[in-house]
mmCIF file as gemmi writes it, N, C-alpha and C atoms, coordinates in Angstrom:
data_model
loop_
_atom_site.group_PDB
_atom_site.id
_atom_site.type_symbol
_atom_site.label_atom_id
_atom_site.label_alt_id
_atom_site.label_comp_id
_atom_site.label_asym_id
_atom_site.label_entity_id
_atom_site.label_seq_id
_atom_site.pdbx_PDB_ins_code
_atom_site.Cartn_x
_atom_site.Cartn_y
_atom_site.Cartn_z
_atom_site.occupancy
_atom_site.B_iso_or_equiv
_atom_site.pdbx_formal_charge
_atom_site.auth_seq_id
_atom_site.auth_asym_id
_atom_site.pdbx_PDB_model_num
ATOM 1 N N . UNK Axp A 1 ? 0.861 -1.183 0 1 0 ? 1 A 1
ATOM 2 C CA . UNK Axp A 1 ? 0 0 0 1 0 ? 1 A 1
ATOM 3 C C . UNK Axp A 1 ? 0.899 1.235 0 1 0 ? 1 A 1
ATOM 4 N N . UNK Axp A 2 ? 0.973 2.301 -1.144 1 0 ? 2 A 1
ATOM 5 C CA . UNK Axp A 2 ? 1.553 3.145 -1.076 1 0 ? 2 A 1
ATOM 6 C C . UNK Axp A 2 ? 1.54 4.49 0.39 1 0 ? 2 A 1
ATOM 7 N N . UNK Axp A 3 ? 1.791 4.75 0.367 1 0 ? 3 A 1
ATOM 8 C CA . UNK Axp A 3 ? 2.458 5.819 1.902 1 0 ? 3 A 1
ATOM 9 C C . UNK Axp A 3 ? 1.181 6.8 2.069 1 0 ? 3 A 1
ATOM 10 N N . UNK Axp A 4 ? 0.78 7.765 0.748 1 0 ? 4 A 1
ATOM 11 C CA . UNK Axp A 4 ? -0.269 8.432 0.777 1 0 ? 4 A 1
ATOM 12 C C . UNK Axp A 4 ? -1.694 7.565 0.792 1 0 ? 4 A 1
ATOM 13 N N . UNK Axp A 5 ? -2.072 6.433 0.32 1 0 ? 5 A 1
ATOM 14 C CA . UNK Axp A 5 ? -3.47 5.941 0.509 1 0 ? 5 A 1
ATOM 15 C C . UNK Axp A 5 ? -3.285 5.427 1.84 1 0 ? 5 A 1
ATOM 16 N N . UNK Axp A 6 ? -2.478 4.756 2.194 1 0 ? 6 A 1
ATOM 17 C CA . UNK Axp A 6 ? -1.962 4.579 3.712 1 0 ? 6 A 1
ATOM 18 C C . UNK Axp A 6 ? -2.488 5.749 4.822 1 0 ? 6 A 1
ATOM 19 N N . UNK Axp A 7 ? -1.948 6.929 4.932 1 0 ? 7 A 1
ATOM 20 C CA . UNK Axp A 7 ? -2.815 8.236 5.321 1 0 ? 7 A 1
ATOM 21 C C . UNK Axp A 7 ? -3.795 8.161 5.44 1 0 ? 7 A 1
ATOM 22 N N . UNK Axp A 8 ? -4.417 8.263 4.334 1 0 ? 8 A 1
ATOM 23 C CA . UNK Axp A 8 ? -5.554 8.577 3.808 1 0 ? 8 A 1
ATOM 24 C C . UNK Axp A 8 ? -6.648 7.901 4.71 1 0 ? 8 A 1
ATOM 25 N N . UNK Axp A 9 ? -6.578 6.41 4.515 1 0 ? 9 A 1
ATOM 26 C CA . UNK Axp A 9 ? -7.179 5.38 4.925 1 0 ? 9 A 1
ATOM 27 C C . UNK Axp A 9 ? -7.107 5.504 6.668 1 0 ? 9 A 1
ATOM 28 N N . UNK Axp A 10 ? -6.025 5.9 7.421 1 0 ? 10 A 1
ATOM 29 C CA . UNK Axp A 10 ? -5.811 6.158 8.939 1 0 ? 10 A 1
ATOM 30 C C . UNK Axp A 10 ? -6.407 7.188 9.438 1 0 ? 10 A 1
ATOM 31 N N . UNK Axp A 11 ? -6.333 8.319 8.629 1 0 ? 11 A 1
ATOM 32 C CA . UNK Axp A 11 ? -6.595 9.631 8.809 1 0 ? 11 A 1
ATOM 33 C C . UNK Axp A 11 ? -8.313 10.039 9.494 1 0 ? 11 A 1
ATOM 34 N N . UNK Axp A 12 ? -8.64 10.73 10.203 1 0 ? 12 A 1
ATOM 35 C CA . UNK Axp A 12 ? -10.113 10.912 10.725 1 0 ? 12 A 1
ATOM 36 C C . UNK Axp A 12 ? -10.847 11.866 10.155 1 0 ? 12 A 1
ATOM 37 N N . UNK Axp A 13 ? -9.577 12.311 8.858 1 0 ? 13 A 1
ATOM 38 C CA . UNK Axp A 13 ? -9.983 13.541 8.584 1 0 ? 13 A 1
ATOM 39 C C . UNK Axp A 13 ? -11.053 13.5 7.271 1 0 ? 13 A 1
ATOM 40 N N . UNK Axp A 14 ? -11.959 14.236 6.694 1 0 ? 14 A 1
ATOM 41 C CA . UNK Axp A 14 ? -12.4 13.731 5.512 1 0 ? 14 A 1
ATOM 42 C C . UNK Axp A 14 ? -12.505 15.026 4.337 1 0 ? 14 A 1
ATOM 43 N N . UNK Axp A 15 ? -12.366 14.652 3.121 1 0 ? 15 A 1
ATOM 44 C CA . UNK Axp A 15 ? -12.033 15.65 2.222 1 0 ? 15 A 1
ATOM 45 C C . UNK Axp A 15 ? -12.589 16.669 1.974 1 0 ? 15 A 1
ATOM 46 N N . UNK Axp A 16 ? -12.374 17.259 1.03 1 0 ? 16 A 1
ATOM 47 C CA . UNK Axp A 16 ? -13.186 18.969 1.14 1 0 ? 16 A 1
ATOM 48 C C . UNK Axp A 16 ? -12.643 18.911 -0.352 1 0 ? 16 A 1
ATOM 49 N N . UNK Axp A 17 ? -13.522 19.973 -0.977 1 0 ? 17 A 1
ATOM 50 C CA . UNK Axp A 17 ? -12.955 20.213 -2.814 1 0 ? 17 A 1
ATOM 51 C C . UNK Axp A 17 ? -11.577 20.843 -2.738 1 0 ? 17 A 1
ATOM 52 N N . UNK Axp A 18 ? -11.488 20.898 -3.567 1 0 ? 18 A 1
ATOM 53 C CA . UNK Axp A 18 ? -9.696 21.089 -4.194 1 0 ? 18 A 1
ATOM 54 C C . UNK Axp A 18 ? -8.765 20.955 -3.2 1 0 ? 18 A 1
ATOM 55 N N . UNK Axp A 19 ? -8.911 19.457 -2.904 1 0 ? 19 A 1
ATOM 56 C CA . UNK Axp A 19 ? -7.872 18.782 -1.756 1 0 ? 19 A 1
ATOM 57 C C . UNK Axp A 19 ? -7.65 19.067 -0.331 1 0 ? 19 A 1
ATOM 58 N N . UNK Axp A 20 ? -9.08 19.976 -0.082 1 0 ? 20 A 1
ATOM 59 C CA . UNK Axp A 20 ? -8.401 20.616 1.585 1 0 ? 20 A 1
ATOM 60 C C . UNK Axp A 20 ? -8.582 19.448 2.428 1 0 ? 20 A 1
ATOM 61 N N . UNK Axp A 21 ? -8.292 19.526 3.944 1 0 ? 21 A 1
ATOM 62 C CA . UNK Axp A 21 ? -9.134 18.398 4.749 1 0 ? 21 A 1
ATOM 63 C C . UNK Axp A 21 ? -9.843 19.297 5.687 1 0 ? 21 A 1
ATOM 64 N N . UNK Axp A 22 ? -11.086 18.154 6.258 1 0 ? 22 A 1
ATOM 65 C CA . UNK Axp A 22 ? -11.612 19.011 7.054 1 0 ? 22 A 1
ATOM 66 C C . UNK Axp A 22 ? -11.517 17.709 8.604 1 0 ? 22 A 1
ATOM 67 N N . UNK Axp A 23 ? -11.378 18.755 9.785 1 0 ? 23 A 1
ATOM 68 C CA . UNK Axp A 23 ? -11.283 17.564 11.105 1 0 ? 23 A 1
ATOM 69 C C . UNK Axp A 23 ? -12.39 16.268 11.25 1 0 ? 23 A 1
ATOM 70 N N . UNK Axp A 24 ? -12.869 15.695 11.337 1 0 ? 24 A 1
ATOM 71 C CA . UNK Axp A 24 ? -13.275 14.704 11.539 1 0 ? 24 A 1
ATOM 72 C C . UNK Axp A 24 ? -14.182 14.948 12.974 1 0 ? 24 A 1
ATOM 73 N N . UNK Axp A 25 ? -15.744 15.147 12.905 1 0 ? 25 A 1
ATOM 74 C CA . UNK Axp A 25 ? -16.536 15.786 13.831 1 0 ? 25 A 1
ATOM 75 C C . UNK Axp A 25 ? -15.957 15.088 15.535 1 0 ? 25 A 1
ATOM 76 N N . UNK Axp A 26 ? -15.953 15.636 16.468 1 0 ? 26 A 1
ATOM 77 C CA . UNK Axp A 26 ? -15.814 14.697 17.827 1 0 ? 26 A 1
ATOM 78 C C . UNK Axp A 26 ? -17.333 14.284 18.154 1 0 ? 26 A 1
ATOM 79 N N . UNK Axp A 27 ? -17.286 13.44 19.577 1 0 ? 27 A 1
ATOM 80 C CA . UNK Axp A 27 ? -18.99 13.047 19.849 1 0 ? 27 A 1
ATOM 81 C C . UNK Axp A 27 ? -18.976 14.258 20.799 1 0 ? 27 A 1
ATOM 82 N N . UNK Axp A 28 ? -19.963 14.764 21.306 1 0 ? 28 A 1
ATOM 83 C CA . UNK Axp A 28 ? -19.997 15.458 22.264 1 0 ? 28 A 1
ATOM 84 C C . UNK Axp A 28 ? -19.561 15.037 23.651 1 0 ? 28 A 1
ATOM 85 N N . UNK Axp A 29 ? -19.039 15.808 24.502 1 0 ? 29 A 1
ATOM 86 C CA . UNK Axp A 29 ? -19.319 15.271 25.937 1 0 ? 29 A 1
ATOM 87 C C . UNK Axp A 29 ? -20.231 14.913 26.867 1 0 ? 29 A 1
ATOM 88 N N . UNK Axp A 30 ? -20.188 14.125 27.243 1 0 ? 30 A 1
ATOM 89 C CA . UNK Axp A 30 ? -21.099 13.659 28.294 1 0 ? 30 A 1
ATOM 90 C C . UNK Axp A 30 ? -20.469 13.408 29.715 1 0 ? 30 A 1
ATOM 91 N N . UNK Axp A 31 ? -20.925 13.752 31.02 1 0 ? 31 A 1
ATOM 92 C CA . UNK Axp A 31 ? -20.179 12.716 32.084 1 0 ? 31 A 1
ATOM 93 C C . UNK Axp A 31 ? -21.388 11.85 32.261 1 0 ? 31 A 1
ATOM 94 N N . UNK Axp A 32 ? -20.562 10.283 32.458 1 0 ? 32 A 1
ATOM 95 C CA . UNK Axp A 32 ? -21.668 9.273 32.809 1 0 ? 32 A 1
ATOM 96 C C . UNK Axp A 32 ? -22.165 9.466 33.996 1 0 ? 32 A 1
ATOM 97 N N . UNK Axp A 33 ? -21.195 9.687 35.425 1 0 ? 33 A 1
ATOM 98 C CA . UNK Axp A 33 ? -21.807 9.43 36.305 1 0 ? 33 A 1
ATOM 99 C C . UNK Axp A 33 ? -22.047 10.98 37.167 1 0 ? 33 A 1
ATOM 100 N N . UNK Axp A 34 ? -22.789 11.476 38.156 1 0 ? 34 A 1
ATOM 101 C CA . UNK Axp A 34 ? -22.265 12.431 38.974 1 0 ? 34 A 1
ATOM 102 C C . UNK Axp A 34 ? -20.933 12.598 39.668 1 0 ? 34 A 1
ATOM 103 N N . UNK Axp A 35 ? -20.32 13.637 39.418 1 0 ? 35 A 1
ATOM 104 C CA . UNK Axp A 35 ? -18.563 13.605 40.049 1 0 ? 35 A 1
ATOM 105 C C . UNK Axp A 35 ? -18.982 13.339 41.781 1 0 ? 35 A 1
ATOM 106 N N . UNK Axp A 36 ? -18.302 13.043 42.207 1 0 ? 36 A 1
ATOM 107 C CA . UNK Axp A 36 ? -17.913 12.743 43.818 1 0 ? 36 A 1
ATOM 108 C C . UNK Axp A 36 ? -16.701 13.466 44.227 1 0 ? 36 A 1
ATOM 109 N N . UNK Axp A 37 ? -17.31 14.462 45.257 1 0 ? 37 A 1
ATOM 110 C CA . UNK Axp A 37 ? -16.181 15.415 46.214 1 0 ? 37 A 1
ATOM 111 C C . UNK Axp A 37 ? -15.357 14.48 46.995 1 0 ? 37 A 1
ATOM 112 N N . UNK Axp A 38 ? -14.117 15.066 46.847 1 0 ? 38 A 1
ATOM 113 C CA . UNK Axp A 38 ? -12.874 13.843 47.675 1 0 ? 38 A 1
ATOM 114 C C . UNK Axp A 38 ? -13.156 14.724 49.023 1 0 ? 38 A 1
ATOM 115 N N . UNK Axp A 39 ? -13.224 13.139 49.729 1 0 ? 39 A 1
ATOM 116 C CA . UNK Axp A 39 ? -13.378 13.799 50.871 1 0 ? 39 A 1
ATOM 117 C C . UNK Axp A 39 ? -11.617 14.153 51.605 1 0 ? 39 A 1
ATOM 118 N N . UNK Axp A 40 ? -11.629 14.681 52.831 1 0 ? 40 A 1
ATOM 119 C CA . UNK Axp A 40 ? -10.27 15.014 53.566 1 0 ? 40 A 1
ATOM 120 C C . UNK Axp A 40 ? -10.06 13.681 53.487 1 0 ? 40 A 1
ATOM 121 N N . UNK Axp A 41 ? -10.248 12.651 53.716 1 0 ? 41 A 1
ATOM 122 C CA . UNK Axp A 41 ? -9.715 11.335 54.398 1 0 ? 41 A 1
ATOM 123 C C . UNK Axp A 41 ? -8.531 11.003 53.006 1 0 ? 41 A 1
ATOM 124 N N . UNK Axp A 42 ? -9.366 11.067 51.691 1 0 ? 42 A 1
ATOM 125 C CA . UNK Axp A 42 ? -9.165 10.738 50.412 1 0 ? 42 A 1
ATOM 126 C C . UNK Axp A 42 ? -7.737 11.661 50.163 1 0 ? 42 A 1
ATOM 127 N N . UNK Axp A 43 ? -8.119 12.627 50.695 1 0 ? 43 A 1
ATOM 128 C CA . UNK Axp A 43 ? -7.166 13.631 49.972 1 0 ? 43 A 1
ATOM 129 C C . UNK Axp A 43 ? -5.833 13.72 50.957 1 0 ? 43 A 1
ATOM 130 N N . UNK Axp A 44 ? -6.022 13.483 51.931 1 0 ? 44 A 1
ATOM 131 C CA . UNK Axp A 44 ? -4.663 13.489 52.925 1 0 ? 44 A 1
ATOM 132 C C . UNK Axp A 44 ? -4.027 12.031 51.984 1 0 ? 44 A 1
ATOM 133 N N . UNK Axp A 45 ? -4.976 10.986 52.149 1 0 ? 45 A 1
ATOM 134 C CA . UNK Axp A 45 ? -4.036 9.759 51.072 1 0 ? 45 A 1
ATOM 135 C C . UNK Axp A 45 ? -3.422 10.153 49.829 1 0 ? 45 A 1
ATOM 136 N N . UNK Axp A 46 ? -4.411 10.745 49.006 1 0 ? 46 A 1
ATOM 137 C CA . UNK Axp A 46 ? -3.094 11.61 47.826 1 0 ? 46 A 1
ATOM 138 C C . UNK Axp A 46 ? -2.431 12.285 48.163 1 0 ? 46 A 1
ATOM 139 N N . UNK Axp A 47 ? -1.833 12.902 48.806 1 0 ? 47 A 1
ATOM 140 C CA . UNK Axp A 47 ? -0.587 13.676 49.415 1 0 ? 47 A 1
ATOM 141 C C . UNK Axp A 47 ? 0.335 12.842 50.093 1 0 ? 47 A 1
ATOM 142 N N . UNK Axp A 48 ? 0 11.821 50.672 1 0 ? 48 A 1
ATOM 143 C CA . UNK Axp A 48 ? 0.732 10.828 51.166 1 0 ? 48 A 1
ATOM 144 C C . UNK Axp A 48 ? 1.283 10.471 50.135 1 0 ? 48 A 1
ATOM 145 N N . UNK Axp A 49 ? 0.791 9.908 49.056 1 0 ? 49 A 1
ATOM 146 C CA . UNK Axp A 49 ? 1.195 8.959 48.007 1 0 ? 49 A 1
ATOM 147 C C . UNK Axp A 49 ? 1.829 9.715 46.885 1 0 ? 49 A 1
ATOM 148 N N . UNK Axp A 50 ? 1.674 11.082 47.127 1 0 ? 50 A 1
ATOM 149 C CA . UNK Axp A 50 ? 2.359 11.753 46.089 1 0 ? 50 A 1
ATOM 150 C C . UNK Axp A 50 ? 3.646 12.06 45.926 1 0 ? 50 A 1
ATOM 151 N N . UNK Axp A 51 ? 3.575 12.461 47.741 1 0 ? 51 A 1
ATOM 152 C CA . UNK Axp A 51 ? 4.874 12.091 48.359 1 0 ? 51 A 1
ATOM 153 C C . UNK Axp A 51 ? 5.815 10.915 48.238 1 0 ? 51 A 1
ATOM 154 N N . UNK Axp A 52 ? 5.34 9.979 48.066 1 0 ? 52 A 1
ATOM 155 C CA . UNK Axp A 52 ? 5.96 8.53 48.195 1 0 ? 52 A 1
ATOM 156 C C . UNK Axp A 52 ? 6.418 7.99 46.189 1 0 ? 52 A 1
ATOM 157 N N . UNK Axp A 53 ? 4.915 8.541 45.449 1 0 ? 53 A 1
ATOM 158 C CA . UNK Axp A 53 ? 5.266 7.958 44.701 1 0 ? 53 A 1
ATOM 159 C C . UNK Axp A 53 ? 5.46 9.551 43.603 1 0 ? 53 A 1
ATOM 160 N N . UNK Axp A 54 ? 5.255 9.971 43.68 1 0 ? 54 A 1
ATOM 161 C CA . UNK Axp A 54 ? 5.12 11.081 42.793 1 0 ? 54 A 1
ATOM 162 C C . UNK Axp A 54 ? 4.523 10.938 41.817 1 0 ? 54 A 1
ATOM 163 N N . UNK Axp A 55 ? 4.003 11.403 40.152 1 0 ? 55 A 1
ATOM 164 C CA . UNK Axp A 55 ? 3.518 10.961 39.308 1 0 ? 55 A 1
ATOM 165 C C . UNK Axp A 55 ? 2.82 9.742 38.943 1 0 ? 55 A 1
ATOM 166 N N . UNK Axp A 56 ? 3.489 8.437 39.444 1 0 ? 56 A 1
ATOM 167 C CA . UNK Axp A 56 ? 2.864 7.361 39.313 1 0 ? 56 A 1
ATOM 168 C C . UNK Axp A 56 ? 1.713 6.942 39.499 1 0 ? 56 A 1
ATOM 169 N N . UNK Axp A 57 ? 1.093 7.322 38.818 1 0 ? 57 A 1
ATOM 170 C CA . UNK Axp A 57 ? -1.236 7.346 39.175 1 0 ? 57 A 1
ATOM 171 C C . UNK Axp A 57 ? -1.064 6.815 39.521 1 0 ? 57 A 1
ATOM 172 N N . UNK Axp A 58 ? -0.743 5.18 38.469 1 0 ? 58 A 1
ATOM 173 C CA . UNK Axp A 58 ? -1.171 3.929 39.855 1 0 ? 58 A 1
ATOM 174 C C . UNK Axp A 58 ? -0.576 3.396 40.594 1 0 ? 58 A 1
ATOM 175 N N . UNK Axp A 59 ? 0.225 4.032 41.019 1 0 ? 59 A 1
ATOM 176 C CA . UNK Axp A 59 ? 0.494 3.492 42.501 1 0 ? 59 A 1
ATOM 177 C C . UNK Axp A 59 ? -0.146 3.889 44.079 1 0 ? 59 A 1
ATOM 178 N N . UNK Axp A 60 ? -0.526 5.435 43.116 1 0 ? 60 A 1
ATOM 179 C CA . UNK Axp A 60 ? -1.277 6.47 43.876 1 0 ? 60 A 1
ATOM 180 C C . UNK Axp A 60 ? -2.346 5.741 43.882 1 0 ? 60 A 1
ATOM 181 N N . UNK Axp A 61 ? -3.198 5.425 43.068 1 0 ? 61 A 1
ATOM 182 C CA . UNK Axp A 61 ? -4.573 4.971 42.859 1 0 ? 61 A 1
ATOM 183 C C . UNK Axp A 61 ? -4.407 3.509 43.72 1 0 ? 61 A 1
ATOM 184 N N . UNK Axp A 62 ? -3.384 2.812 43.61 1 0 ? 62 A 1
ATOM 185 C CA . UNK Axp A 62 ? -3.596 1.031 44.722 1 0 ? 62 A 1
ATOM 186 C C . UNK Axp A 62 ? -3.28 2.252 46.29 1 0 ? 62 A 1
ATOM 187 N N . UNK Axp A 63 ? -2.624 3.236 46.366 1 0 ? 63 A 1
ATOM 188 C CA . UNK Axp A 63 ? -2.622 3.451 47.834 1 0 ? 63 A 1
ATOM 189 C C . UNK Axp A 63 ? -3.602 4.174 48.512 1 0 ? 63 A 1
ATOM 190 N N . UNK Axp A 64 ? -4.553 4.645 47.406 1 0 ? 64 A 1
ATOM 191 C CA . UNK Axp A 64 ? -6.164 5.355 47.754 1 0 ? 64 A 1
ATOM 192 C C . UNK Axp A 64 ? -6.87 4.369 47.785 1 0 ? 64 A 1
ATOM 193 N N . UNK Axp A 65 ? -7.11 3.41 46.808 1 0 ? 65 A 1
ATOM 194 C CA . UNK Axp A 65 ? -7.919 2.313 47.064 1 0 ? 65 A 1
ATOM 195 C C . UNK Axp A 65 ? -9.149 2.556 46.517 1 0 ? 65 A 1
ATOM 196 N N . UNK Axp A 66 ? -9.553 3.935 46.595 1 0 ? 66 A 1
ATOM 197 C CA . UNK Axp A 66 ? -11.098 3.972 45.508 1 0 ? 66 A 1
ATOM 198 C C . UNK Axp A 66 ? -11.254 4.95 44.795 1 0 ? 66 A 1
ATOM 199 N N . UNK Axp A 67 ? -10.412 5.524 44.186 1 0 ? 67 A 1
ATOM 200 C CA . UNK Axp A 67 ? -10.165 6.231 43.258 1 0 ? 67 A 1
ATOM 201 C C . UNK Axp A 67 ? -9.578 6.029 41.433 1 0 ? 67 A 1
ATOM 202 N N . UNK Axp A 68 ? -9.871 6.045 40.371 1 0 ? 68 A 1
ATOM 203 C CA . UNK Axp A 68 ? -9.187 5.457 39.421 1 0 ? 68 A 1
ATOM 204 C C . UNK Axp A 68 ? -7.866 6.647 39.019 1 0 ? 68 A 1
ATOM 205 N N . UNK Axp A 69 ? -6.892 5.798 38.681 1 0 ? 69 A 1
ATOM 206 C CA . UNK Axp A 69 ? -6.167 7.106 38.117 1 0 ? 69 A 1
ATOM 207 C C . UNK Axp A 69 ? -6.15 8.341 37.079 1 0 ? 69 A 1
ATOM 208 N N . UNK Axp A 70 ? -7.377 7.908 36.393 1 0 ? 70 A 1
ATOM 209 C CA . UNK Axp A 70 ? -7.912 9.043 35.603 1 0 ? 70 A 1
ATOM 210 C C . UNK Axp A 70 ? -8.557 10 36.635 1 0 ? 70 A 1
ATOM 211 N N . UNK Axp A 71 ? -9.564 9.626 37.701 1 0 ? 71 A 1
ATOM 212 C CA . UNK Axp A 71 ? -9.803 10.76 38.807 1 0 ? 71 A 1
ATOM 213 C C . UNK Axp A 71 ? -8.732 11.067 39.738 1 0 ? 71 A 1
ATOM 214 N N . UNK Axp A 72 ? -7.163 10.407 39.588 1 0 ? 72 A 1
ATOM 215 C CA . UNK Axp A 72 ? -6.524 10.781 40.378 1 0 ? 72 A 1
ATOM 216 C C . UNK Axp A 72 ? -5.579 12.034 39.721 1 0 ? 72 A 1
ATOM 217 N N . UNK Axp A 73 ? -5.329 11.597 38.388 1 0 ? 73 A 1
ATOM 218 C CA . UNK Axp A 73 ? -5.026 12.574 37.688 1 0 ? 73 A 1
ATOM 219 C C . UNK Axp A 73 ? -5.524 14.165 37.333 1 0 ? 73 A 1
ATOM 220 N N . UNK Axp A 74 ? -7.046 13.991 37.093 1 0 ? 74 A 1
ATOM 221 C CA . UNK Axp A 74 ? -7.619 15.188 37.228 1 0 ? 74 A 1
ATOM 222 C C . UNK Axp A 74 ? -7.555 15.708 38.386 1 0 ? 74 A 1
ATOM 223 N N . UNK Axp A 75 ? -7.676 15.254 40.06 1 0 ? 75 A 1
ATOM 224 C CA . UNK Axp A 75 ? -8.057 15.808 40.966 1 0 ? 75 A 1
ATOM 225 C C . UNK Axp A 75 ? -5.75 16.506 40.741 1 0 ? 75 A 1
ATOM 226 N N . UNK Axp A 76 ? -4.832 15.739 40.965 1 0 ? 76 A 1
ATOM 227 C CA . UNK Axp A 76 ? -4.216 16.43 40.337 1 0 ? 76 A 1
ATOM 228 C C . UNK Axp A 76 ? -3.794 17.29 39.685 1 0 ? 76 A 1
ATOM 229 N N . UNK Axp A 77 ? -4.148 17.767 38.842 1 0 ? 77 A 1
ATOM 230 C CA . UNK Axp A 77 ? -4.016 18.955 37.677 1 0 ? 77 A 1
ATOM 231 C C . UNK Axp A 77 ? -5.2 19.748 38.57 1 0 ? 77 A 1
ATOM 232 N N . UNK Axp A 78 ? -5.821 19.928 39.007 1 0 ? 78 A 1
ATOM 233 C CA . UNK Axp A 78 ? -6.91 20.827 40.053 1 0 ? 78 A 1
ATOM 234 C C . UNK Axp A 78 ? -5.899 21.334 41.454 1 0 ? 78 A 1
ATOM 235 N N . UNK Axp A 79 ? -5.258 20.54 41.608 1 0 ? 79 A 1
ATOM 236 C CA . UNK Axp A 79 ? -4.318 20.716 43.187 1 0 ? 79 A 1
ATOM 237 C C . UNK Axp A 79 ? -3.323 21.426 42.718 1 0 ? 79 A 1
ATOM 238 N N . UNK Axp A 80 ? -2.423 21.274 41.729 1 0 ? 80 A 1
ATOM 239 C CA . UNK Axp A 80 ? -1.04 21.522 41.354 1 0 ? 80 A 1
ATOM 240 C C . UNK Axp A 80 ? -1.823 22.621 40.789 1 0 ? 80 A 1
ATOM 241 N N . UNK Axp A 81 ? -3.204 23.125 39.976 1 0 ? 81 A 1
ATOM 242 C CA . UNK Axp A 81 ? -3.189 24.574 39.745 1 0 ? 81 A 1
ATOM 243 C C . UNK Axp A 81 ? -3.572 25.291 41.015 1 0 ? 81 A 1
ATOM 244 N N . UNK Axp A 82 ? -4.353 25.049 41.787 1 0 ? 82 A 1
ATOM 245 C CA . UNK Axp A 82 ? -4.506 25.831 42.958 1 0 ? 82 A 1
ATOM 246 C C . UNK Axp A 82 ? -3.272 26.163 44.108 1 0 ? 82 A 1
ATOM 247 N N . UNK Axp A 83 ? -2.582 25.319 44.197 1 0 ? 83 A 1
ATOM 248 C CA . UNK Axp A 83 ? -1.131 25.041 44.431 1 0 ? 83 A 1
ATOM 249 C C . UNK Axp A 83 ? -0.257 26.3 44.331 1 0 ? 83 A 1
ATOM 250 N N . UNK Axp A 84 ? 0.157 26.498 42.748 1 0 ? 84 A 1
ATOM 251 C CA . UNK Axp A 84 ? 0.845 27.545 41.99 1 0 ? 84 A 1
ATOM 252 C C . UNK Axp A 84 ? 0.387 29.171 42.278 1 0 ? 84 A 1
ATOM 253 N N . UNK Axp A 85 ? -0.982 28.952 42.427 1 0 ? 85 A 1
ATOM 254 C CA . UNK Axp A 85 ? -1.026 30.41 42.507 1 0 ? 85 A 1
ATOM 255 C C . UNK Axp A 85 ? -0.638 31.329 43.297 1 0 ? 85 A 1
ATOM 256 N N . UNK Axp A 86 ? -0.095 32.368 43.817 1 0 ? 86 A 1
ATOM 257 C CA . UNK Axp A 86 ? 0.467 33.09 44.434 1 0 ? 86 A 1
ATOM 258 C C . UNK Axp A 86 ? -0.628 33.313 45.517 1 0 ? 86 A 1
ATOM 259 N N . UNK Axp A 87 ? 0.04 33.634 46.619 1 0 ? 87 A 1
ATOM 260 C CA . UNK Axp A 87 ? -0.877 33.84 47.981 1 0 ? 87 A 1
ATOM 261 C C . UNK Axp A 87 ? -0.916 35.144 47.644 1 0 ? 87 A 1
ATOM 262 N N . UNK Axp A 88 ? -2.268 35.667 48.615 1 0 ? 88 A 1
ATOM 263 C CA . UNK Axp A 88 ? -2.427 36.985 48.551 1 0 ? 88 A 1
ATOM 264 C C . UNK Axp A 88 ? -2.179 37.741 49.636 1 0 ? 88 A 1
């Protein structure tokens, strides 16, 4: 299979006249379930484990125990921005 139909065929993108591409629609978002507030208990364990393991979701996530590392990650990127910001 040549290199360009190769592309072509992978690609999400779909054609447009005189060769443009156009993105390939996304689905919308949805969340399946209602989010759940970490409680203190939860959250002193991610700090523990962040400490211990740093980055490593899952190790973080086996030392929380009910958290997945995709919610450990987001609650993450939420901490480390509130974190950064300058005190007032």
């Amino acid at each position: 299979m040549d290199h360009h139909l190769k592309n072509t065929l992978n690609s999400g993108d779909m054609d447009l006249p005189g060769g443009a591409r156009a993105p390939k629609a996304r689905k919308p978002y949805t969340i399946s379930k209602q989010r759940e507030k970490w409680t203190e208990d939860e959250h002193k364990l991610f700090l523990e484990a962040l400490q211990q393991h740093g980055r490593a979701w899952r190790r973080i996530q086996e030392h929380i125990g009910c958290k997945t590392a995709v919610q450990i990650r987001s609650h993450a990127q939420k901490f480390f921005s509130k974190v950064s910001l300058p005190f007032a």
